[in-house]
C-alpha positions as CSV (number, residue, x, y, z in Angstrom):
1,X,-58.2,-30.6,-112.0
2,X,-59.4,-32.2,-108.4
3,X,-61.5,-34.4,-110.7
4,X,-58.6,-36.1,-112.2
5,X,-56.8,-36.7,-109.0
6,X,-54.7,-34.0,-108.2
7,X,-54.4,-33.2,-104.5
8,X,-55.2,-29.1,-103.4
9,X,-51.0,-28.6,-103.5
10,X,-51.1,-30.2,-106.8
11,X,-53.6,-27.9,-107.9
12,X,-52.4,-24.7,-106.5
13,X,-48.7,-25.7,-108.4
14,X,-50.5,-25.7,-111.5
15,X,-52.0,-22.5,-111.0
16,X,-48.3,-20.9,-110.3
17,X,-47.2,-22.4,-113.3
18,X,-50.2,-21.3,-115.4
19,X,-49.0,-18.2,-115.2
20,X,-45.3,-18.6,-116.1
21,X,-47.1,-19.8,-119.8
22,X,-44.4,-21.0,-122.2
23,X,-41.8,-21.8,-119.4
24,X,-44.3,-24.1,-117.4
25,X,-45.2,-26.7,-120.2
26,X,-42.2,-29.0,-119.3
27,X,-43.0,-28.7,-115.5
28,X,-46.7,-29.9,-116.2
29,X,-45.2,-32.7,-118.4
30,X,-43.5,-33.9,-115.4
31,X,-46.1,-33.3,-112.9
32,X,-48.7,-35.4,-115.4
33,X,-46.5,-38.2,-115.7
34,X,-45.8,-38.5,-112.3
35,X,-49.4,-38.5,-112.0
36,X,-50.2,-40.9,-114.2
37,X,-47.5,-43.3,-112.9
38,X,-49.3,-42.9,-109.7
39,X,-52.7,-44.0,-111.3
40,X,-51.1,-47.1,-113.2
41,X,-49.5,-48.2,-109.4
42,X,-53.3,-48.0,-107.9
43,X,-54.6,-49.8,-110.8
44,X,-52.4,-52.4,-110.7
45,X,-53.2,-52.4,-106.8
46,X,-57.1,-52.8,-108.1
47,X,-56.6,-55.2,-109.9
48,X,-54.5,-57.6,-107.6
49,X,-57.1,-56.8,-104.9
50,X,-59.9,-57.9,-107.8
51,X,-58.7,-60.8,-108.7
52,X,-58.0,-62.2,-105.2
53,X,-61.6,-61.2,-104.4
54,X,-63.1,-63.0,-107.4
55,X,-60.9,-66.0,-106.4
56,X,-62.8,-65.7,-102.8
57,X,-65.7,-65.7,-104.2
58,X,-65.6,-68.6,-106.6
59,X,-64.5,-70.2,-103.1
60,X,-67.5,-69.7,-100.6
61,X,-69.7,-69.9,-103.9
62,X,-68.0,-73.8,-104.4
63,X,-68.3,-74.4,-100.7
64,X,-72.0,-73.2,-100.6
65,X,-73.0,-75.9,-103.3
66,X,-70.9,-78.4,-101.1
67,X,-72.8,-77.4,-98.0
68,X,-76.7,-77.9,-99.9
69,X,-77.7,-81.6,-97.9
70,X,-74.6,-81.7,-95.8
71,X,-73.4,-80.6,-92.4
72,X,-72.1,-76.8,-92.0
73,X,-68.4,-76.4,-92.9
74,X,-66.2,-73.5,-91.8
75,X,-66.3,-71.2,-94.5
76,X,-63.0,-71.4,-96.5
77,X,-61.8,-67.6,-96.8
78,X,-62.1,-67.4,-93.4
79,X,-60.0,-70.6,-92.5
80,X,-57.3,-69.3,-94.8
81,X,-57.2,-65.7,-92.6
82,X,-56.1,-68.1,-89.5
83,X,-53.2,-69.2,-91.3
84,X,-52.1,-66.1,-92.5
């Protein structure tokens, strides 16, 4: 179960409700969906954090062919982190 994300207290509430058997399914249910609402939050996260990465990249990657024959510019991502 640590494998699929579940935190040591996670785990250990499992193994109390493993042995209440019939009782415990609805419990799990609700523990795996708030897990799994968790996982979709960090995904979405991900990819927020991927695409404004890609987006960084495409923008030293445009000022490095700029730069081939010319003077040194400041590199762009870093010029936006001063405004921010």
């Amino acid at each position: 179960m640590h494998g699929l994300g579940f935190s040591l207290r996670e785990i250990r509430e499992l193994s109390v409700l493993r042995m209440r058997k019939v009782e415990a399914c609805e419990s799990v249910r609700d523990l795996l969906k708030a897990k799994l609402k968790e996982v979709r939050r960090k995904i979405r996260e991900l990819k927020s954090l991927e695409s404004q990465l890609v987006t960084d990249v495409k923008k030293c990657n445009k000022e490095l062919q700029h730069r081939k024959g010319h003077a040194a510019y400041a590199c762009p991502v870093l010029e936006e982190l001063k405004t921010k």
